[in-house]
Backbone bond lengths (Angstrom), bond angles and torsions (degrees), N, CA, C in turn:
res aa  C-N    CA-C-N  psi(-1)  N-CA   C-N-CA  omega(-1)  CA-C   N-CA-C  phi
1 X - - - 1.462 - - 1.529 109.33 -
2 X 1.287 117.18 137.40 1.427 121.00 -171.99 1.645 86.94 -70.49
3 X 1.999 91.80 177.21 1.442 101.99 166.63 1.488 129.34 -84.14
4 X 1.650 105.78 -6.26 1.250 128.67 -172.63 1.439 109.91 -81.46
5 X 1.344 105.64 -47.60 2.076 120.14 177.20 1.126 99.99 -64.37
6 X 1.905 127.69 -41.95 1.248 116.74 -170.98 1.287 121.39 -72.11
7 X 1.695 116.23 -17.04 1.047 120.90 -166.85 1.533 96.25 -99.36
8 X 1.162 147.05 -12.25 1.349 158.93 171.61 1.745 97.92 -56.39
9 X 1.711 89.17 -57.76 1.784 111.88 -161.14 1.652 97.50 -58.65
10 X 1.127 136.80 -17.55 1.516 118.43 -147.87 1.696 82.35 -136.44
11 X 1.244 118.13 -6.10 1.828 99.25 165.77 1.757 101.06 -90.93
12 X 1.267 116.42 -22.09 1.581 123.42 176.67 1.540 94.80 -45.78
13 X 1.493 105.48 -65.21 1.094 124.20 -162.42 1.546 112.35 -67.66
14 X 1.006 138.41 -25.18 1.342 146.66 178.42 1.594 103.01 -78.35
15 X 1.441 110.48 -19.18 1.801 103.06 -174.29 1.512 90.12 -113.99
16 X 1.173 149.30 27.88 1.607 149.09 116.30 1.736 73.29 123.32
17 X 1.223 174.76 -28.23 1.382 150.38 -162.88 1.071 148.63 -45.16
18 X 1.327 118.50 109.50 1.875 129.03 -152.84 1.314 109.61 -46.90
19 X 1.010 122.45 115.00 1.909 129.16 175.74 1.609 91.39 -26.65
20 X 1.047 157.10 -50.39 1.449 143.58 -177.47 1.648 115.83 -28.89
21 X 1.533 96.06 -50.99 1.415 140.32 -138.86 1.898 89.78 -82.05
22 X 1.511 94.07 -79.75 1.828 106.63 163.26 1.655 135.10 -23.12
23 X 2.077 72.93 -47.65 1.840 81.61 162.16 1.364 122.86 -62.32
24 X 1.382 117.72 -62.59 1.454 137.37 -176.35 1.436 98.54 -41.69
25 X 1.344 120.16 -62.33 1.568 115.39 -157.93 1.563 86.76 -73.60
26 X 1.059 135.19 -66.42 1.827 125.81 -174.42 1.615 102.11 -27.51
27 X 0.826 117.18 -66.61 1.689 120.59 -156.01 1.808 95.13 -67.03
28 X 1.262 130.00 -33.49 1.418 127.18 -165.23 1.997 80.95 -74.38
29 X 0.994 103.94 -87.31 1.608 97.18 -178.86 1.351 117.50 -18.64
30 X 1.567 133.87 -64.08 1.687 152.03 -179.34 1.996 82.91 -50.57
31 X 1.212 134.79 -46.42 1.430 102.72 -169.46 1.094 129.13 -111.23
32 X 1.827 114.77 7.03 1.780 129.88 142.98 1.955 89.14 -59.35
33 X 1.049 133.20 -66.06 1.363 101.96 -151.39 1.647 100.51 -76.33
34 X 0.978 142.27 -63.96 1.446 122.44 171.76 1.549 116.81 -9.66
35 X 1.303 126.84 -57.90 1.360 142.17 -172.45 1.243 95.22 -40.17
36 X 1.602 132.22 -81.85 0.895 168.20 54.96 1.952 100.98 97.22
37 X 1.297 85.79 -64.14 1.518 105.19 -158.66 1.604 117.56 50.68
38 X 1.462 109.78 63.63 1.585 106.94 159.12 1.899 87.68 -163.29
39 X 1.372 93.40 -173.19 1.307 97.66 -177.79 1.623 114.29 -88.78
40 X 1.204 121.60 129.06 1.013 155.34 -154.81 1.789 99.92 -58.09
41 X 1.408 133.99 -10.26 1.402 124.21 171.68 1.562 92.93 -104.47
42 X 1.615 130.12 8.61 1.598 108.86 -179.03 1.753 90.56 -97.69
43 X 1.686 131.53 0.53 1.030 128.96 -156.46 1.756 106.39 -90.09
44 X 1.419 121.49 120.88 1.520 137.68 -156.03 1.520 93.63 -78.63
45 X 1.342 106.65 160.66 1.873 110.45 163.05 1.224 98.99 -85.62
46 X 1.115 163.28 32.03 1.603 144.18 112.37 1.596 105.93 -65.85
47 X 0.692 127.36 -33.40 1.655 134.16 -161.42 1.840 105.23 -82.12
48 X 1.540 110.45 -27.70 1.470 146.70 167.98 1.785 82.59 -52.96
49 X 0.947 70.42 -92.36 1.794 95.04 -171.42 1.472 110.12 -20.19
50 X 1.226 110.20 -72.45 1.603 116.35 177.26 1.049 116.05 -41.03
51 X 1.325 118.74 -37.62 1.784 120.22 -164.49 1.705 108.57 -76.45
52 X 1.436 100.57 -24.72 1.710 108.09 -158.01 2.107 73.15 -82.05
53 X 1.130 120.89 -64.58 1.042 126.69 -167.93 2.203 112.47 -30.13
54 X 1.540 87.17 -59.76 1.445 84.04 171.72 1.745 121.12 -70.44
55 X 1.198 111.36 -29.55 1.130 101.30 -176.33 2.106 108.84 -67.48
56 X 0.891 93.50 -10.39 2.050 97.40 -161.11 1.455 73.83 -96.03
57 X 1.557 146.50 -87.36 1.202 153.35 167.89 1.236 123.78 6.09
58 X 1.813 97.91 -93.41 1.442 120.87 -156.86 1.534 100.16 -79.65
59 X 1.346 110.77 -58.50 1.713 107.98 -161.78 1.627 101.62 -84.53
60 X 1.550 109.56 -26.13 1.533 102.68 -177.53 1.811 128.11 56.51
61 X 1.688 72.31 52.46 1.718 89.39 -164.53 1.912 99.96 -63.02
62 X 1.546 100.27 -174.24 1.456 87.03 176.47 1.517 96.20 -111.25
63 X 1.421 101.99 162.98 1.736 111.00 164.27 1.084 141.97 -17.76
64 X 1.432 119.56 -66.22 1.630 119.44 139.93 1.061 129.68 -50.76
65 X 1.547 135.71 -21.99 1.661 119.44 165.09 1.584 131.68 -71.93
66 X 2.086 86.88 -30.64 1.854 97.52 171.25 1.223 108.33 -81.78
67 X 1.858 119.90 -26.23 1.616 105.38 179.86 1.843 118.39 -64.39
68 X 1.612 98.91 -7.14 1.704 97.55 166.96 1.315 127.86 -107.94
69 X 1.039 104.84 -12.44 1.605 135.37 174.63 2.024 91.64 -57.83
70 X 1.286 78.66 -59.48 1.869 86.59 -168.91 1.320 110.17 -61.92
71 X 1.693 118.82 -64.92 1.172 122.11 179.66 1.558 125.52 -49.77
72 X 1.555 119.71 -32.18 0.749 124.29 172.96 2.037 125.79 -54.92
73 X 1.791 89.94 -46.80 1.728 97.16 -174.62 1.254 103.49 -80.12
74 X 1.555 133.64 -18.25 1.359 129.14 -176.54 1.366 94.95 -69.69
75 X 0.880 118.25 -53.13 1.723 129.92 -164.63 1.664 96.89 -55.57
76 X 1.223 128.24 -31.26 1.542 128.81 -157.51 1.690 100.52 -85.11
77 X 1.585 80.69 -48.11 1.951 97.92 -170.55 1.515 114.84 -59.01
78 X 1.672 102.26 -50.31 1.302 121.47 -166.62 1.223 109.56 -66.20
79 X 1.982 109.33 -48.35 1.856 96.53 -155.35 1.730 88.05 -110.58
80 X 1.086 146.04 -62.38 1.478 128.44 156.46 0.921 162.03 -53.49
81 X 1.740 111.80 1.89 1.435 142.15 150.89 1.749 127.03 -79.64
82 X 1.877 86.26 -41.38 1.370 110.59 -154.76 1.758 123.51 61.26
83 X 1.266 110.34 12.44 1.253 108.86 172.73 1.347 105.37 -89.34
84 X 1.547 107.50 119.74 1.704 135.78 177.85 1.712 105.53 -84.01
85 X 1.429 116.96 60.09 1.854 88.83 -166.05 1.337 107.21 -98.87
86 X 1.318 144.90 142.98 1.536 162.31 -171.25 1.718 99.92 -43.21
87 X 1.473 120.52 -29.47 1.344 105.95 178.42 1.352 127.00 -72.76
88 X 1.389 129.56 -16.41 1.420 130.99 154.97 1.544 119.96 -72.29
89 X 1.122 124.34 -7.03 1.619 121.12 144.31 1.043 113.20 -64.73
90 X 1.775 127.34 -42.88 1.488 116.81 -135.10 1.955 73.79 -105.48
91 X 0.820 127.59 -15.53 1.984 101.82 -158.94 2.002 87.69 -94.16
92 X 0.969 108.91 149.21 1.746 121.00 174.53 1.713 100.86 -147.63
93 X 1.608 99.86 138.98 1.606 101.32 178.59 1.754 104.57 -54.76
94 X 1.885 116.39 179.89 1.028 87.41 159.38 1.523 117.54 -115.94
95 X 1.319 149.08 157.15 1.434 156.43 -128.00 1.625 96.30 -78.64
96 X 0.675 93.27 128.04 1.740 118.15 148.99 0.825 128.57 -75.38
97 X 1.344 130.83 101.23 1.720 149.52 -168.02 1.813 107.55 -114.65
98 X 1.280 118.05 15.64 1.579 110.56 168.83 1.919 105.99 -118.49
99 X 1.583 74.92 147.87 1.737 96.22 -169.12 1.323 103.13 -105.04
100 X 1.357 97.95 136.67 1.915 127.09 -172.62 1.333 87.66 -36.01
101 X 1.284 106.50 145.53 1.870 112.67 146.24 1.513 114.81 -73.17
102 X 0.853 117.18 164.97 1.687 156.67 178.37 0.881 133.76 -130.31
103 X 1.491 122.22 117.58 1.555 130.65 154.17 1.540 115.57 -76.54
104 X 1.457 106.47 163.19 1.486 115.59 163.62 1.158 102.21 -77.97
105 X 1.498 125.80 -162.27 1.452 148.40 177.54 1.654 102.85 -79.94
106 X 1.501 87.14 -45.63 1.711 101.57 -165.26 1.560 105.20 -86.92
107 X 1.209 125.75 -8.17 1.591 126.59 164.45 1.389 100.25 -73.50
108 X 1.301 115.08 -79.72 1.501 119.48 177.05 1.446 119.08 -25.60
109 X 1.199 112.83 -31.49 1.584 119.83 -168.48 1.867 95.36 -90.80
110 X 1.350 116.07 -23.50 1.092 108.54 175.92 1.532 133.78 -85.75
111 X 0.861 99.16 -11.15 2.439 140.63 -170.83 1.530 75.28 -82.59
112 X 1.517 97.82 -84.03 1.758 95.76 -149.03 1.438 93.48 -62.19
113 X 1.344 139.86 -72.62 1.489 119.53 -168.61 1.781 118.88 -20.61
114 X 1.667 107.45 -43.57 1.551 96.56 -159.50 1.526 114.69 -77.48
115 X 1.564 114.68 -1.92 1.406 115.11 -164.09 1.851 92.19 -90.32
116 X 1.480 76.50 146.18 1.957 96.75 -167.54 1.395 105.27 -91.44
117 X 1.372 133.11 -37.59 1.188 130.81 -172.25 1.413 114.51 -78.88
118 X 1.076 142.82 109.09 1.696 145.11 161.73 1.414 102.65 -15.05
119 X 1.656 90.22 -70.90 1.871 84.50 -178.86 1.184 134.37 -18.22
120 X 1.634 103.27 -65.46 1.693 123.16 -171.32 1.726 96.01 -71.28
121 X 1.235 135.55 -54.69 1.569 145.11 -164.59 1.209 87.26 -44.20
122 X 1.575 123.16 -70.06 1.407 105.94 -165.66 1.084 128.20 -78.63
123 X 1.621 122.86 -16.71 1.404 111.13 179.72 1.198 130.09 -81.69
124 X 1.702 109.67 -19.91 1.891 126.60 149.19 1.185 109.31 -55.83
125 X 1.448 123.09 -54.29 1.831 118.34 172.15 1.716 115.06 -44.18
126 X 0.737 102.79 -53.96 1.884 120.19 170.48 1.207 91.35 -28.56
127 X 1.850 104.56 -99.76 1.419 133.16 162.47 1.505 120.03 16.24
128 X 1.516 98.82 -69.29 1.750 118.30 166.66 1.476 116.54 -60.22
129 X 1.234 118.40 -71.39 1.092 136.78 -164.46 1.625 106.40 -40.79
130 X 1.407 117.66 -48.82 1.418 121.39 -165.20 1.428 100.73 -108.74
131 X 1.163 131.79 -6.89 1.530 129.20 -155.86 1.160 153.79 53.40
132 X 1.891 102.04 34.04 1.363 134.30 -159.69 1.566 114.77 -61.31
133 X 1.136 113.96 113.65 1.861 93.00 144.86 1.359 136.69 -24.10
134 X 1.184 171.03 155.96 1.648 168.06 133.09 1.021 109.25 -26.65
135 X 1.723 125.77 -58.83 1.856 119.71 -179.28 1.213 92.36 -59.28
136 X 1.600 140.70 -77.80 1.319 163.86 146.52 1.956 100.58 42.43
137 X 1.557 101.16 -64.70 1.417 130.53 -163.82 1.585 99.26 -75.30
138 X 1.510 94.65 -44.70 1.944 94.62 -162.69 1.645 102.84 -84.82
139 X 1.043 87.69 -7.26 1.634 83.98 -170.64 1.576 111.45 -99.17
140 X 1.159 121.30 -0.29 1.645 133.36 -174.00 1.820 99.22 -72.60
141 X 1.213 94.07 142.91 1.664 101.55 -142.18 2.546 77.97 -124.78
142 X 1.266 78.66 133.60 1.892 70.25 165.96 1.591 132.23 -49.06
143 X 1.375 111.01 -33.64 1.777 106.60 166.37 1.177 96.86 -73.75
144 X 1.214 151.83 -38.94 1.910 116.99 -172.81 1.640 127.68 -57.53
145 X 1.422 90.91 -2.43 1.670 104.23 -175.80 1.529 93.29 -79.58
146 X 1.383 116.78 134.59 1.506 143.03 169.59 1.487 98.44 -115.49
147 X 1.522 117.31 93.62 1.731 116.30 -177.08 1.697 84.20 -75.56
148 X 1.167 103.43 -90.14 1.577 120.83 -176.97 2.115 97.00 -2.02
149 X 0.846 114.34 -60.47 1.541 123.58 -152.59 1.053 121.36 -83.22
150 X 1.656 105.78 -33.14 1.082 142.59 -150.25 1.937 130.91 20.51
151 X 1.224 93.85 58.20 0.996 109.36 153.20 1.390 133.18 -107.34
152 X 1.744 127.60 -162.08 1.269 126.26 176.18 1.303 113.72 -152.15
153 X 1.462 129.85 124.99 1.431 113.57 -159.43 1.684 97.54 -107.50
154 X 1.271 96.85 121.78 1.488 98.48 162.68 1.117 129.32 -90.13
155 X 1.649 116.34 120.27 1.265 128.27 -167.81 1.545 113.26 -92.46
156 X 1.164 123.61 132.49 2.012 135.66 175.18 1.456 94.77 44.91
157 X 1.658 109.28 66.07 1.443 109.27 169.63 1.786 93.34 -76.73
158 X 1.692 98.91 -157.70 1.597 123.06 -168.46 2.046 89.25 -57.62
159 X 1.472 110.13 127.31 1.079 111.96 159.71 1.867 96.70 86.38
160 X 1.309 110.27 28.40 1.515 120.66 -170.90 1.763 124.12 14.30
161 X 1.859 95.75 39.26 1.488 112.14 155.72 1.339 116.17 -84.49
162 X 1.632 95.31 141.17 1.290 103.63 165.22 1.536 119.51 -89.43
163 X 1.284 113.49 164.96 2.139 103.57 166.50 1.827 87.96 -168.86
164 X 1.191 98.28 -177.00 1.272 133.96 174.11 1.546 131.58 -102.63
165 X 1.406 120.31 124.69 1.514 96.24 -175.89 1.558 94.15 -130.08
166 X 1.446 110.80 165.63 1.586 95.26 176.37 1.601 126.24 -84.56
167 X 0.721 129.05 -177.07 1.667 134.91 -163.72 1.575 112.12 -134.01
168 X 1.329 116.38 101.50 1.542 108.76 -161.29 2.016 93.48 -90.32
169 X 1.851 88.38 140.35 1.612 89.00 -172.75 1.875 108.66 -36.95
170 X 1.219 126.31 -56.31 1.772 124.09 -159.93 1.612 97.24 -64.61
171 X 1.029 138.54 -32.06 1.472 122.32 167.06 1.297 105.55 -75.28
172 X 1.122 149.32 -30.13 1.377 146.60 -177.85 1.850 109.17 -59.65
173 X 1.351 96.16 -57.68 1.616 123.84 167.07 1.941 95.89 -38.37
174 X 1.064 94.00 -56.22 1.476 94.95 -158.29 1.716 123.41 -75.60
175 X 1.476 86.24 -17.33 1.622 94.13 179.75 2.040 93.81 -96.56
176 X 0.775 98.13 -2.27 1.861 91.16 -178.01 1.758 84.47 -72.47
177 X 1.592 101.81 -75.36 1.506 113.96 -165.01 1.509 97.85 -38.11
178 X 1.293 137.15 -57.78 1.439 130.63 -152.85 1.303 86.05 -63.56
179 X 1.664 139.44 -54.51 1.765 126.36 -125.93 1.834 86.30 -81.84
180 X 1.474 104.56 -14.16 1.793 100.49 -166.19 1.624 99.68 -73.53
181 X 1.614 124.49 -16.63 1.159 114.60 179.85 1.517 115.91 -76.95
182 X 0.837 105.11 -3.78 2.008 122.08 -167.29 1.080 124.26 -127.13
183 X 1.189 107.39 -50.41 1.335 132.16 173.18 1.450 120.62 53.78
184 X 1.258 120.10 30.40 1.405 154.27 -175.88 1.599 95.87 -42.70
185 X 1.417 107.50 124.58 1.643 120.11 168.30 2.506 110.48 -55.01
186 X 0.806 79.34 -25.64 1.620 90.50 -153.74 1.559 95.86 -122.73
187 X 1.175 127.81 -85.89 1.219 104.50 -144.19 1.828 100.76 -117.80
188 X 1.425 106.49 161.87 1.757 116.89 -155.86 1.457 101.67 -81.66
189 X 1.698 115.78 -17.73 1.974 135.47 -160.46 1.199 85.82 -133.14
190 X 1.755 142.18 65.64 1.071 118.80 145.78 1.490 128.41 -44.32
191 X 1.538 127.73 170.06 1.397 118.79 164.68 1.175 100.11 -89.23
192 X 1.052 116.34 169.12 1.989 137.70 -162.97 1.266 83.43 -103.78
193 X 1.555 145.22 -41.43 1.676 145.56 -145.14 1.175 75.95 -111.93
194 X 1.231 149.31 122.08 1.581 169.00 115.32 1.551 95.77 -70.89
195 X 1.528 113.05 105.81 1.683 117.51 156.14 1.597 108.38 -129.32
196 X 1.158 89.42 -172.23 1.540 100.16 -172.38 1.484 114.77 -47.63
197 X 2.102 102.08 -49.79 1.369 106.47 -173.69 1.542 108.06 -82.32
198 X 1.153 126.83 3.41 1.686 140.66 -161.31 1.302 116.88 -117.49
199 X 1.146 105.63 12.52 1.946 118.71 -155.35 1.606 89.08 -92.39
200 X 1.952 107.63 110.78 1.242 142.38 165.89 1.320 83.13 53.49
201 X 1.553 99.64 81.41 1.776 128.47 159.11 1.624 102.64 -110.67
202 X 0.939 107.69 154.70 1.777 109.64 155.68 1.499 116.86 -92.00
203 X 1.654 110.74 171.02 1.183 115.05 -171.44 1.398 106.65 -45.03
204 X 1.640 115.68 165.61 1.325 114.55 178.78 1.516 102.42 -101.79
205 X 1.707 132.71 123.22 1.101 139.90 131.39 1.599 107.99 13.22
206 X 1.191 131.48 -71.41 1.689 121.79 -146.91 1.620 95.59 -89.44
207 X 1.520 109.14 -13.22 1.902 102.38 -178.49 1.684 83.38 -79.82
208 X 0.985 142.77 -66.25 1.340 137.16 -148.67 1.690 105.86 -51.93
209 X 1.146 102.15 -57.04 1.614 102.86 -176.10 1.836 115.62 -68.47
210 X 1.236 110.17 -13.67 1.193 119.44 171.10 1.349 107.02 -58.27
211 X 1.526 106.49 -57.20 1.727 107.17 -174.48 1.128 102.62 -84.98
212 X 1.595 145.12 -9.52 1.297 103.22 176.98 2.001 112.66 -82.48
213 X 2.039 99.68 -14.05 1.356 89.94 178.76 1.453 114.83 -63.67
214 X 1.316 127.83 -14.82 1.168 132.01 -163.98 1.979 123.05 -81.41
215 X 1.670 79.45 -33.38 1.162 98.87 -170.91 1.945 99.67 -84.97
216 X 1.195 117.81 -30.73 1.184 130.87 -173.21 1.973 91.03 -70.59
217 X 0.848 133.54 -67.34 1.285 134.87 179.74 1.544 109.96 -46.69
218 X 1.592 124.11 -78.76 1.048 105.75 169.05 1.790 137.29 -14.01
219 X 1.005 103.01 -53.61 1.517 136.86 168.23 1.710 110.77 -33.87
220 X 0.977 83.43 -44.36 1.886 85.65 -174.17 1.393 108.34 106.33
221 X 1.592 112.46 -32.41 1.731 115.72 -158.44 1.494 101.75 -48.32
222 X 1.035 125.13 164.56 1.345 117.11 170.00 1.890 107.31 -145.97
223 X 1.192 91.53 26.42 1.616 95.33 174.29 1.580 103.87 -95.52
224 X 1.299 113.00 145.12 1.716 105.79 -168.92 1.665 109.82 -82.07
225 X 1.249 104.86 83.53 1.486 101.99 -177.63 1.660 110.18 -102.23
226 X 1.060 100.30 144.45 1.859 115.47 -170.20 1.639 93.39 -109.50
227 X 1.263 116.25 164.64 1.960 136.66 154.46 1.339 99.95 -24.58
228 X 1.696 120.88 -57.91 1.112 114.49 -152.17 1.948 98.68 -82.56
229 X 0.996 118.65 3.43 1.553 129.59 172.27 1.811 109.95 -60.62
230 X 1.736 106.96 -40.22 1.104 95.29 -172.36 1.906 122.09 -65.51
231 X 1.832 96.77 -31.11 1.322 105.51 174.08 1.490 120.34 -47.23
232 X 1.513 111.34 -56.63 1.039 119.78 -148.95 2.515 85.30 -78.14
233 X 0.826 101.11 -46.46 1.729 113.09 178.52 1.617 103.68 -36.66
234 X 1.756 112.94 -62.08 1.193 127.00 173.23 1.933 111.77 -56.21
235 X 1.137 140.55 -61.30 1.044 121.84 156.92 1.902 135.60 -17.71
236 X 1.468 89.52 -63.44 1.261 115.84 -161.50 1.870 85.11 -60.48
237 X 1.439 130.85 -50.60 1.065 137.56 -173.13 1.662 112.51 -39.93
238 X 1.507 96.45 -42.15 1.675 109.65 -153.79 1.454 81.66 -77.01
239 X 1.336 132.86 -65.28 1.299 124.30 -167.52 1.666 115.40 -47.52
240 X 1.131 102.40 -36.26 1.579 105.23 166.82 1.519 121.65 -38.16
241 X 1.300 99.86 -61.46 1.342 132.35 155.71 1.061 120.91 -1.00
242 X 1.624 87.36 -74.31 1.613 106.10 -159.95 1.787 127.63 114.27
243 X 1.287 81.52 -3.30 1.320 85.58 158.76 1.186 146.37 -34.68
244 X 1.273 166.87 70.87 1.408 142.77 165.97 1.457 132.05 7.18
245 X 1.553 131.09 92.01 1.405 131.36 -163.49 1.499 94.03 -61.23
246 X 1.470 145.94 -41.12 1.743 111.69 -165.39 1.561 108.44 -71.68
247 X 1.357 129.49 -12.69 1.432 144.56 -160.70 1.878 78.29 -72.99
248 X 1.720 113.11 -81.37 1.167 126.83 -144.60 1.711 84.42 -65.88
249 X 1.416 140.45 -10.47 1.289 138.65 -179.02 1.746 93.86 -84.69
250 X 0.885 152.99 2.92 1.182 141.97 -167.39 1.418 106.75 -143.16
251 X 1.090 131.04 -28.66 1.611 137.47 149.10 1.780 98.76 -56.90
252 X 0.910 149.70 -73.81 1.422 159.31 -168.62 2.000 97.67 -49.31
253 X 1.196 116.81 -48.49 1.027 109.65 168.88 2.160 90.14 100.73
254 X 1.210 123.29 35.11 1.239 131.39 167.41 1.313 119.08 -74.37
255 X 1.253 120.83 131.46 1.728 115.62 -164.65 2.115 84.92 -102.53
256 X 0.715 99.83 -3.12 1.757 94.89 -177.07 1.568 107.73 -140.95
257 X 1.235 127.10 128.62 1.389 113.97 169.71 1.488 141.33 -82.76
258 X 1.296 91.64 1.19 1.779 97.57 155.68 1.189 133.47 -100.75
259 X 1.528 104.14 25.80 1.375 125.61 162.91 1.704 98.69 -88.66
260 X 1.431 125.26 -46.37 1.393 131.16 178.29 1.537 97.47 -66.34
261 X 1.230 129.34 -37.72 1.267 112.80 -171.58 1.547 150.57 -72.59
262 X 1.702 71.77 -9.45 1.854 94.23 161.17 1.437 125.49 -43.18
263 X 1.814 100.86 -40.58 1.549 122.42 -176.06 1.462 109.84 -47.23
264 X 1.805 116.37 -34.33 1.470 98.17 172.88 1.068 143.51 -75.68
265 X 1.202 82.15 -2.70 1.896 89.61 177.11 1.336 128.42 -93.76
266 X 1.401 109.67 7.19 1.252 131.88 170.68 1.306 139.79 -110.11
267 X 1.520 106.00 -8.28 1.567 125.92 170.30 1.752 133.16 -77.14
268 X 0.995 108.39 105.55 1.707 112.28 -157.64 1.633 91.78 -51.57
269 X 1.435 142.21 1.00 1.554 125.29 177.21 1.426 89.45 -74.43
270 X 1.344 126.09 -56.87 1.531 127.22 -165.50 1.721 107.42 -62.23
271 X 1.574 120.68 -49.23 1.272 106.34 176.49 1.943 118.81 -56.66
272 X 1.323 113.61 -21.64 1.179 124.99 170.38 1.465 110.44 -59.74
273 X 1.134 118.75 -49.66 1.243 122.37 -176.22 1.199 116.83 -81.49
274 X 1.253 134.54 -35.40 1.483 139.43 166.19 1.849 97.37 -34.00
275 X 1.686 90.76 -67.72 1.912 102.92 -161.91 1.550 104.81 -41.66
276 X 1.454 104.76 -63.35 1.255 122.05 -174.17 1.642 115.25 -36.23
277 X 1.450 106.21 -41.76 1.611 102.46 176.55 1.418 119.93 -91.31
278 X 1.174 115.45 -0.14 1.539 131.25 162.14 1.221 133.77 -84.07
279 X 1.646 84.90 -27.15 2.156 93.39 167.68 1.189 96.65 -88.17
280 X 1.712 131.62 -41.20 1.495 91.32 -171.03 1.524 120.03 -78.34
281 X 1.351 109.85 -31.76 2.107 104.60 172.84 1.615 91.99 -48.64
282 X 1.412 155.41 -31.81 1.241 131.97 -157.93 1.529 101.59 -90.79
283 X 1.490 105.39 -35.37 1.557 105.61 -171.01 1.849 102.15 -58.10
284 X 1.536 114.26 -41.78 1.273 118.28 -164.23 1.750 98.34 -67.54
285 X 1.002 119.69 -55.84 1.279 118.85 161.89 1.728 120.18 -17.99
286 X 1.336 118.63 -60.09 1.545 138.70 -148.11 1.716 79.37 -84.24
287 X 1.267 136.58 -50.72 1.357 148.91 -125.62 2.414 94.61 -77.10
């Protein structure tokens, strides 16, 4: 590791950022200088410029890849360069105008039914049940379980907040029965591959999404739903519900609530209601 990455690596680290996080911004920096081909502090703010340009342009990255792309080199320029230059004001990803997919109740019920492995069943059931992130899920350790309370505290979620979500008794039930198969000191998703370099790891990320693509196919569904489908599905549910949106904004772990508020626009009570007031102005019309 150069002295430059290391010194990148340990201001990451000095502003609290989840090794996920460290990664992302390392690698956005590692592929301006590749681009580039020189080292990444001989690189000018015109040269800034160009890159944001091709990337929005030429490669037509998506939103989330330039919103790290960006955050990442500001972060390099700004806090380990100290160069403040006007082009990280002026460049912004560009907006994202598509809405999460969704399952029904009865899709979801059909996903998790088809998966064969216990393992995966329950840790997507989890997943659902509380409205976890994927690290979120794999990373739930046996003390975050509140039986008595029944809740679950999530520890250094997105933005290395913690919160609480509730714990419905049949997932509770279900993670007792699973931990008795393992019975794992530490964590609730051990990995099944325990090796030397893996010793009291949690499940691995790419087995989980494996089975839910699998299970999603089987299924018939043919809407492109990912892991992170169940979150956004489970939300959308509660509002169904009836829930209170700042409640389901604070279970979700949303630092703004019109990040939760997307959820209404996706709940078949509201598309019901849309129709409903459209047939009758049409009926009065027809009349």
């Amino acid at each position: 590791m150069t002295p430059l990455r290391q010194r990148m690596l340990d201001d990451l680290r000095l502003r609290g950022f989840a090794p996920k996080t460290q990664d992302a911004y390392l690698g956005a920096v590692r592929q301006l200088a590749a681009h580039f081909h020189k080292s990444p502090d001989q690189i000018t703010e015109e040269e800034l410029r160009q890159y944001f340009l091709f990337l929005q342009e030429v490669k037509r990255v998506a939103p989330s890849t330039f919103t790290i792309a960006l955050t990442g080199i500001k972060f390099f320029f700004q806090h380990t360069l100290h160069r403040g230059w006007p082009i990280f004001e002026l460049a912004r990803p560009p907006r994202d105008k598509k809405l999460p997919v969704v399952l029904s109740m009865a899709e979801v019920q059909q996903i998790l039914g088809g998966l064969r492995q216990p393992r995966y069943r329950i840790c997507l059931s989890t997943l659902y049940a509380c409205g976890l992130r994927l690290q979120e899920g794999l990373h739930l350790q046996v003390g975050d379980i509140d039986a008595e309370r029944q809740l679950i505290h999530i520890r250094h979620g997105k933005g290395n907040k913690d919160r609480y979500v509730p714990l419905p008794s049949p997932i509770l039930q279900l993670l007792r029965d699973y931990w008795r198969t393992h019975r794992h000191p530490l964590w609730l998703f051990p990995s099944a591959h325990q090796t030397a370099t893996r010793r009291d790891a949690p499940m691995e990320a790419s087995g989980v999404q494996r089975a839910f693509r699998a299970a999603v196919r089987e299924s018939g569904i043919t809407k492109p739903a990912t892991v992170h489908t169940l979150r956004h599905s489970w939300a959308t549910h509660l509002l169904e519900a009836g829930v209170n949106l700042r409640i389901i904004q604070g279970y979700l772990g949303h630092a703004s609530p019109t990040t939760t508020a997307l959820y209404t626009h996706l709940t078949r009570k509201s598309e019901d209601q849309v129709v409903n007031t459209i047939t009758q102005v049409l009926e009065t019309l027809w009349q």
